[in-house]
N, C-alpha and C positions, 0 to 999 in steps of 0.2 A: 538194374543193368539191362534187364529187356527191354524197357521204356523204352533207354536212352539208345538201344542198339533198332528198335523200332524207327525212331523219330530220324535217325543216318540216314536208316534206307529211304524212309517218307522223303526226305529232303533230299537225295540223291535220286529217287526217282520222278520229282516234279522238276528237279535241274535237267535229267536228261528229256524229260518229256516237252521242255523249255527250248532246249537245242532242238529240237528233231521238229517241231514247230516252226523254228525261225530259220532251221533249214530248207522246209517247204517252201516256208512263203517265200523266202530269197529264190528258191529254185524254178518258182511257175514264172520270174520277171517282173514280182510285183517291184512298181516305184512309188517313192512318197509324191503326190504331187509337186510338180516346183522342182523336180530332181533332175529331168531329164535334161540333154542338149535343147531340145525343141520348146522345151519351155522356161528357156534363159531369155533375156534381151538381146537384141544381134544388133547393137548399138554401142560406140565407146562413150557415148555421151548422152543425155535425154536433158531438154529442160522444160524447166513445169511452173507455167504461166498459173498461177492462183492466188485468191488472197492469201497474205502473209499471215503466220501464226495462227493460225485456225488450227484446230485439231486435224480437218480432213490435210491440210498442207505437211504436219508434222508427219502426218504416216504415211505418209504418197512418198514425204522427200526420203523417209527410214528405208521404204520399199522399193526404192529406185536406188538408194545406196549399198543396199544390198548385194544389187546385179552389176552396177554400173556405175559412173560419175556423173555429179549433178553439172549441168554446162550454166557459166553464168549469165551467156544472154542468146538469142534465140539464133543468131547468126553463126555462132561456134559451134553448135550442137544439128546432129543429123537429124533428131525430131523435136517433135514441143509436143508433151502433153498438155492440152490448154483446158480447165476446168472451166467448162461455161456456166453451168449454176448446179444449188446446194439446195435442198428445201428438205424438210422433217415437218411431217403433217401428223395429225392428233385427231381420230374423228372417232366420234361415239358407233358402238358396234351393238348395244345390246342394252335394253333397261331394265330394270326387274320389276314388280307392282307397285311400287312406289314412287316409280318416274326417276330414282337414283339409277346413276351410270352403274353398268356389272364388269362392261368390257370395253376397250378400245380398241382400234384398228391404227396401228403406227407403221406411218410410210415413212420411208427416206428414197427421195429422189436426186441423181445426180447426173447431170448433161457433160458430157465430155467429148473432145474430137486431139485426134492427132495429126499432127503435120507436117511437114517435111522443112528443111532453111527456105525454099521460098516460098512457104506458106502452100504448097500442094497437099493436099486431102488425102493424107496415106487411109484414117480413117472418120468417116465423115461425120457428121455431132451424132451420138448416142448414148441414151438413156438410160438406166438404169433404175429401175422401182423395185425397192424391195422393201416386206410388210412383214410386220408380228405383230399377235393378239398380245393386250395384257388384259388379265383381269382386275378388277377395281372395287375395294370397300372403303368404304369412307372411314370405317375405324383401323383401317392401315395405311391412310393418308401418306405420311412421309415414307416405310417403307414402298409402295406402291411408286410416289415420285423416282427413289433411290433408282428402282428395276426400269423405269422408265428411258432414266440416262443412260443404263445399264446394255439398256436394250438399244438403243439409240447406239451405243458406240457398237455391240456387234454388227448391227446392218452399217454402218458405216467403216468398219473392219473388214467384212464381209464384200463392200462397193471397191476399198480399196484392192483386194485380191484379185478380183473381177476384172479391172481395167491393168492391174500387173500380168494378167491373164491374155487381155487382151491387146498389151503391149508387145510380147512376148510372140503373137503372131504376125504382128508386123516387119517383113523384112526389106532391108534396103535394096535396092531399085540397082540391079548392075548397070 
């Protein structure tokens, strides 16, 4: 009976300790990113000039659908995200004594510009480089690959939030 009159109050006092928590943090004005007015799209429409079916395409179009409607051609729509190029680089970062790889250095680069219907430069082509180390043993060959792709989709997850990001401060032109 004390246990169980023990374990009430444990668990009635991590629930209010839960409340009094998330009523701070709601109290100082924190937002989740992505929450605010200021970080919405201020667009009825965006269309997004890239190659078809690619994975970068699939989550650009998710993340524009999100905020807004996809426009079907560049005339209907008040912008164009136009993706100018994609690249994922693979370079050796590290050998051990034996001249076998330890580490790599994985880039994903992606060029991008946005534009207005007639093609004016709301923002002008930029870059994006973003890099994670893997490390590498030859007797974990196929896990190693797995984390590779793994790793490859967060920085290209990471690319797409970044240009939703940098969508989101584009405003239209009174």
């Amino acid at each position: 009976m004390k246990n169980e009159v023990n374990n009430q109050r444990s668990l009635f006092l991590s629930v209010c300790a839960s409340l009094l928590m998330a009523a701070a943090v709601a109290g100082c004005g924190y937002q989740l990113r992505g929450s605010t007015p200021q970080s919405r799209v201020a667009f009825d429409s965006v269309y997004l000039e890239t190659t078809s079916g690619t994975p970068l395409e699939r989550e650009l179009r998710n993340a524009i659908l999100a905020q807004t409607k996809l426009a079907a051609d560049a005339k209907s729509a008040p912008v164009t995200l136009r993706i100018l190029s994609e690249a994922q680089e693979k370079k050796i970062l590290t050998l051990n004594a034996q001249g076998q790889v330890r580490e790599y250095n994985l880039l994903y680069r992606l060029r991008f510009e946005i534009t207005d219907k007639d093609n004016k430069k709301l923002l002008p082509p930029n870059e994006l480089a973003l890099q994670s180390f893997l490390s590498y043993s030859i007797s974990q060959a196929l896990p190693k690959e797995i984390e590779e792709k793994m790793t490859f989709n967060d920085l290209r997850r990471d690319a797409v939030n970044q240009i939703m990001r940098q969508l989101a401060r584009v405003r239209p032109e009174e």
